[in-house]
C-alpha positions in Angstrom: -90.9 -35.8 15.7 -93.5 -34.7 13.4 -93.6 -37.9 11.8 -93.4 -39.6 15.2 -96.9 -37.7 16.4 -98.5 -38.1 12.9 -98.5 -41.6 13.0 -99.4 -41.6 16.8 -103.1 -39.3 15.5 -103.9 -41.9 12.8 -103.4 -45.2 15.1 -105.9 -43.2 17.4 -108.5 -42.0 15.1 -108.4 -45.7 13.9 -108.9 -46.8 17.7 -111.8 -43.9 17.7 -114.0 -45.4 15.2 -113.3 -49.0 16.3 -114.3 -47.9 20.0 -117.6 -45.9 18.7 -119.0 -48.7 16.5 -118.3 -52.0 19.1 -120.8 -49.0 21.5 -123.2 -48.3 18.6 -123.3 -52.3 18.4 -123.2 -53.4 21.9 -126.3 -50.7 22.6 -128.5 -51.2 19.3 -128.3 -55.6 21.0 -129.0 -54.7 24.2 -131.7 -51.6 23.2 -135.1 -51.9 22.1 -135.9 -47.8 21.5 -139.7 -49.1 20.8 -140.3 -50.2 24.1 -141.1 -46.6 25.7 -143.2 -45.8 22.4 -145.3 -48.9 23.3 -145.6 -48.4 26.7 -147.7 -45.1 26.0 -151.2 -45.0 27.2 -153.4 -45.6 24.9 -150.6 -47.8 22.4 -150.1 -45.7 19.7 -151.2 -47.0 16.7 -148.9 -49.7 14.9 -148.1 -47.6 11.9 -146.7 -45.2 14.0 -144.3 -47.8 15.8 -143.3 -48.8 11.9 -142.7 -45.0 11.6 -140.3 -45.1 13.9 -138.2 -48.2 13.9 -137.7 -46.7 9.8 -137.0 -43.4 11.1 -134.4 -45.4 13.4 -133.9 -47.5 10.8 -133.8 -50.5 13.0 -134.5 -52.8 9.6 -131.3 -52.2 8.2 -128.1 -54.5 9.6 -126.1 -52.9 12.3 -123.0 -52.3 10.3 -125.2 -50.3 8.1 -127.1 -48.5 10.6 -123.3 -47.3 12.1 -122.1 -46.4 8.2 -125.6 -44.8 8.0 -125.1 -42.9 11.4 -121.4 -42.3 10.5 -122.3 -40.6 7.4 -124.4 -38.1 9.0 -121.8 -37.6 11.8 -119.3 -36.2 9.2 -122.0 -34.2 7.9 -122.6 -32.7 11.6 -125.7 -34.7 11.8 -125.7 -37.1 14.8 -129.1 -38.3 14.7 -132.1 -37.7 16.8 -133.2 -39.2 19.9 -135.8 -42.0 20.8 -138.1 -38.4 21.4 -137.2 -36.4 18.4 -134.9 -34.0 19.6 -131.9 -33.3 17.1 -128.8 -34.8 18.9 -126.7 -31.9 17.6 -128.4 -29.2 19.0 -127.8 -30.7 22.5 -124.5 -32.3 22.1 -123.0 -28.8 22.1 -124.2 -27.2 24.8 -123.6 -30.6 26.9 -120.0 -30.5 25.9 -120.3 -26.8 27.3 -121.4 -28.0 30.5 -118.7 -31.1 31.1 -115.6 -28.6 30.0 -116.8 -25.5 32.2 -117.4 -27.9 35.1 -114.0 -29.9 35.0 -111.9 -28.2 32.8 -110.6 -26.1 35.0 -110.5 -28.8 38.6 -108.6 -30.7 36.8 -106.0 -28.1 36.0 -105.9 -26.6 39.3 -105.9 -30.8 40.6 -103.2 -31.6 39.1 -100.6 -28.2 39.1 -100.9 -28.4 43.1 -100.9 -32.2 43.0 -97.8 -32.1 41.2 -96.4 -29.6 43.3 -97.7 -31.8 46.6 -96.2 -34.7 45.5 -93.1 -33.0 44.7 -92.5 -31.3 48.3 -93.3 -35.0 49.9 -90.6 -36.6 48.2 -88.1 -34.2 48.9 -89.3 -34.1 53.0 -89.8 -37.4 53.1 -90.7 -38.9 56.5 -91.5 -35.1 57.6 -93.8 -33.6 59.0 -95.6 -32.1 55.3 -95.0 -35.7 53.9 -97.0 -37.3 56.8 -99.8 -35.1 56.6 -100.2 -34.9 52.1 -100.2 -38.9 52.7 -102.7 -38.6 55.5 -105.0 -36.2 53.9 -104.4 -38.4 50.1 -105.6 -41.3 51.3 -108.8 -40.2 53.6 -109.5 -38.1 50.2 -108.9 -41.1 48.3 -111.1 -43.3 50.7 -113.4 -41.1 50.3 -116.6 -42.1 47.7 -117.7 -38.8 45.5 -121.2 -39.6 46.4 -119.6 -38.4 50.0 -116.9 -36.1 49.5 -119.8 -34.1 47.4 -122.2 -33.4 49.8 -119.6 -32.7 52.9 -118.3 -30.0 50.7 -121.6 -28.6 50.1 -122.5 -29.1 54.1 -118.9 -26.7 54.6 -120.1 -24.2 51.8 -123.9 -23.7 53.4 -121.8 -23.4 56.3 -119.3 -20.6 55.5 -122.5 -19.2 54.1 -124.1 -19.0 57.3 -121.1 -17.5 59.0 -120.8 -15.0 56.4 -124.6 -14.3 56.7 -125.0 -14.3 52.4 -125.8 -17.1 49.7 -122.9 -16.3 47.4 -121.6 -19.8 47.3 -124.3 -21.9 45.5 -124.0 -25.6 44.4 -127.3 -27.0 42.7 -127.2 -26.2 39.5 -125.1 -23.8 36.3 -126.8 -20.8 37.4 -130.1 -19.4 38.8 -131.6 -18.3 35.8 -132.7 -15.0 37.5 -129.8 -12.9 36.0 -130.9 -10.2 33.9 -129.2 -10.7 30.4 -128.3 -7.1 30.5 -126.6 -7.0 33.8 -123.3 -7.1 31.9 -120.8 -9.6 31.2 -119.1 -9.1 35.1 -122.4 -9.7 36.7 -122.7 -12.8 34.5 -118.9 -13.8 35.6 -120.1 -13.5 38.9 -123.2 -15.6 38.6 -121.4 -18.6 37.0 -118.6 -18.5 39.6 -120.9 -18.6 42.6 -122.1 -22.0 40.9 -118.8 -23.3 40.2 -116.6 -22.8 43.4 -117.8 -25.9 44.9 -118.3 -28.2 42.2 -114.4 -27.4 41.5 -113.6 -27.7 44.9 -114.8 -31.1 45.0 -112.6 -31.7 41.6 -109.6 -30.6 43.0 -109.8 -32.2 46.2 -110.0 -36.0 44.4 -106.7 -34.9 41.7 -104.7 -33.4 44.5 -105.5 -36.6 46.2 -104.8 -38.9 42.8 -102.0 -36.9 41.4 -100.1 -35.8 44.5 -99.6 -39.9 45.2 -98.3 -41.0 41.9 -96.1 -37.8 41.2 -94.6 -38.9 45.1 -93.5 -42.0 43.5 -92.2 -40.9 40.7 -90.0 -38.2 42.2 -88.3 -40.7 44.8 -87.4 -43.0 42.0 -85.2 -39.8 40.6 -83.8 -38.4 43.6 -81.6 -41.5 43.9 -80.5 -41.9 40.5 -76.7 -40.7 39.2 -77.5 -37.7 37.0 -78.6 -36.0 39.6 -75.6 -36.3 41.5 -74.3 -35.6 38.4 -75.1 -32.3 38.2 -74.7 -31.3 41.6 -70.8 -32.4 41.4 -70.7 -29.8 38.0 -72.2 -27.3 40.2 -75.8 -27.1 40.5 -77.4 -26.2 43.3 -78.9 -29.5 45.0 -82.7 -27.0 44.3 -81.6 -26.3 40.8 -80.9 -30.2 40.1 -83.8 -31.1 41.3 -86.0 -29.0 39.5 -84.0 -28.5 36.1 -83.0 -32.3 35.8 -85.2 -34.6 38.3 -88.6 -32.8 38.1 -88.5 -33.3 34.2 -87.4 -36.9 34.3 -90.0 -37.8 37.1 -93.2 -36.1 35.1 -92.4 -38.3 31.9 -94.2 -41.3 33.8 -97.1 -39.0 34.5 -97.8 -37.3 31.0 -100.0 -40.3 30.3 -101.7 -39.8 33.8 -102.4 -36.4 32.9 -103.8 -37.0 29.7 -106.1 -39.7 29.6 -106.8 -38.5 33.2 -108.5 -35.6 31.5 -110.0 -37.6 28.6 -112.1 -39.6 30.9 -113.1 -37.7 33.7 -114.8 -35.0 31.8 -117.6 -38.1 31.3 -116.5 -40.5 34.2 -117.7 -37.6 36.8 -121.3 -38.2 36.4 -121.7 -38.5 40.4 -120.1 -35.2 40.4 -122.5 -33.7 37.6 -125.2 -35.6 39.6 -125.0 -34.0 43.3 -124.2 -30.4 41.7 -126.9 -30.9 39.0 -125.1 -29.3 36.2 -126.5 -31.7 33.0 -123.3 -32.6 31.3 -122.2 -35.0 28.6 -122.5 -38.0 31.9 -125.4 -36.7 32.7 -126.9 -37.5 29.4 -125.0 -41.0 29.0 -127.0 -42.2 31.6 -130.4 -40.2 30.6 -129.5 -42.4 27.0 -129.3 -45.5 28.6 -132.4 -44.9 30.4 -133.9 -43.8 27.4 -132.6 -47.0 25.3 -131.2 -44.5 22.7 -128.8 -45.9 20.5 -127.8 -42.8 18.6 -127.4 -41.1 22.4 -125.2 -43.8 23.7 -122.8 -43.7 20.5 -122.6 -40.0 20.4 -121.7 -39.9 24.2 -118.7 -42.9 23.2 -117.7 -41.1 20.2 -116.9 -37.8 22.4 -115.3 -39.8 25.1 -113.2 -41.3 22.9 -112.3 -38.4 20.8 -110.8 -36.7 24.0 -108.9 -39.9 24.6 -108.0 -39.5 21.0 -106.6 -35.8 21.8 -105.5 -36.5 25.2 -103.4 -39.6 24.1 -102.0 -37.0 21.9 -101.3 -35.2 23.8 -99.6 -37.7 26.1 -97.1 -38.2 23.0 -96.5 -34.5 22.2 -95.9 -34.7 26.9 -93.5 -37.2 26.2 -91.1 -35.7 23.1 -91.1 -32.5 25.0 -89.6 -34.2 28.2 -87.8 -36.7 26.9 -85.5 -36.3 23.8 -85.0 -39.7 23.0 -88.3 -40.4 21.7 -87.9 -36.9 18.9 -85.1 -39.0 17.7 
């Protein structure tokens, strides 16, 4: 198994750097990080554009621009932006941002999503499977840019019943907090931010997860080894969870994974409505910006969480399924 898995992390890192460079080359074609330097009123002058594009090195060959980048990169140096600012500084507390705002939907999303999906297939055509289907697919029809603001409308208006303005939703936190309130009054500042954000999360995995673990489980409760084991002696619950439940998730360890490895920068809608300035956030602040070393960085964290949630797909898979240890 451990051979299995080490091989699995270097045909990923491999995929990493091929997936950061074709960004870092598709961006410094389509880019021109001048253009906002010339558009300043009055033009600066043209030794400061030549400055620049060396400080960018935009006279070197791409290839050598991404080895050049790359170097740094291992060094903990990803560049600086089209405005100066050291990349570095930011990435970090960006990364803070996208993993406190879906790190934890996601988890929530997908255990009761799982568990959903579960309790459909065994009642299905009941009552609890018509309405997880019902409420699935108006949550699935339902555009973030939508879903966002009705859960927003339902929070200002549990606020209004409640007569307070505990639940919040623009923004990490009010900024107001005095830094020696303690670290409970800090709990309880970021939570009031983050209730609804996750809220909206969960709703969209529940929605996702719930659908695809329905299938899966109904292509199990048919098969023989379930019968199987109820004619040893198993209770028909036991079989199902012991024996079916495990067979049925092996399809979804992949889901779960790479569900997590993208969504953490695919959810820039979400990080939009909420305003919380995450890593998606920023993606698009770089393409507005024409930032080259921006856009790479952004691709490079992406797929580095591919990277470990791939990974962690494999390690998903030997767990459930002892065929592939062997």
């Amino acid at each position: 198994m451990f051979g299995f898995l080490v091989r699995r992390l270097i045909n990923y890192i491999v995929l990493c750097v091929v997936a950061t460079f074709l960004s870092f080359t598709l961006s410094s074609v389509s880019f021109d990080p001048l253009s906002l330097l010339r558009q300043h009123n009055p033009p600066p002058p043209a030794a400061t554009i030549e400055a620049k594009r060396a400080e960018l090195h935009l006279d070197q060959p791409i290839p050598q621009r991404f080895l050049t980048w790359g170097e740094g990169v291992l060094h903990g140096d990803f560049g600086t932006t089209t405005t100066d600012h050291q990349i570095t500084d930011e990435l970090w507390r960006r990364v803070g941002v996208s993993l406190r705002l879906f790190l934890l939907g996601i988890t929530i999303g997908i255990l009761l999503g799982v568990l959903i999906g579960v309790g459909s297939a065994i009642r299905q055509y009941k009552l609890f499977d018509y309405i997880s289907t019902f409420f699935s697919y108006v949550i699935l029809a339902t555009p973030v840019l939508v879903l966002g603001p009705l859960v927003k409308q339902v929070a200002q208006a549990i606020n209004n019943a409640t007569g307070s303005e505990w639940l919040q939703f623009t923004g990490e936190y009010s900024g107001t907090l005095d830094p020696n309130a303690g670290w409970l009054a800090s709990f309880d500042e970021r939570l009031r931010f983050l209730i609804v954000p996750t809220v909206t999360i969960v709703l969209g995995q529940i929605a996702y997860y719930s659908r695809y673990q329905r299938s899966a489980m109904l292509d199990v409760l048919g098969s023989d080894f379930l019968r199987t084991a109820q004619a040893k002696g198993l209770t028909r619950r036991r079989a199902l969870f012991k024996h079916g439940l495990r067979t049925a998730l092996i399809p979804m360890a992949t889901l779960f994974a790479f569900g997590f490895g993208l969504l953490v920068v695919g959810g820039v809608f979400t990080e939009t409505i909420f305003n919380w300035q995450g890593m998606g956030a920023w993606l698009v602040q770089g393409i507005n910006d024409q930032d080259t070393n921006v856009t790479a960085t952004v691709t490079l964290f992406v797929a580095v969480c591919v990277l470990l949630s791939g990974w962690l797909s494999d390690v998903l898979y030997a767990l459930l399924d002892p065929r592939i240890r062997v």
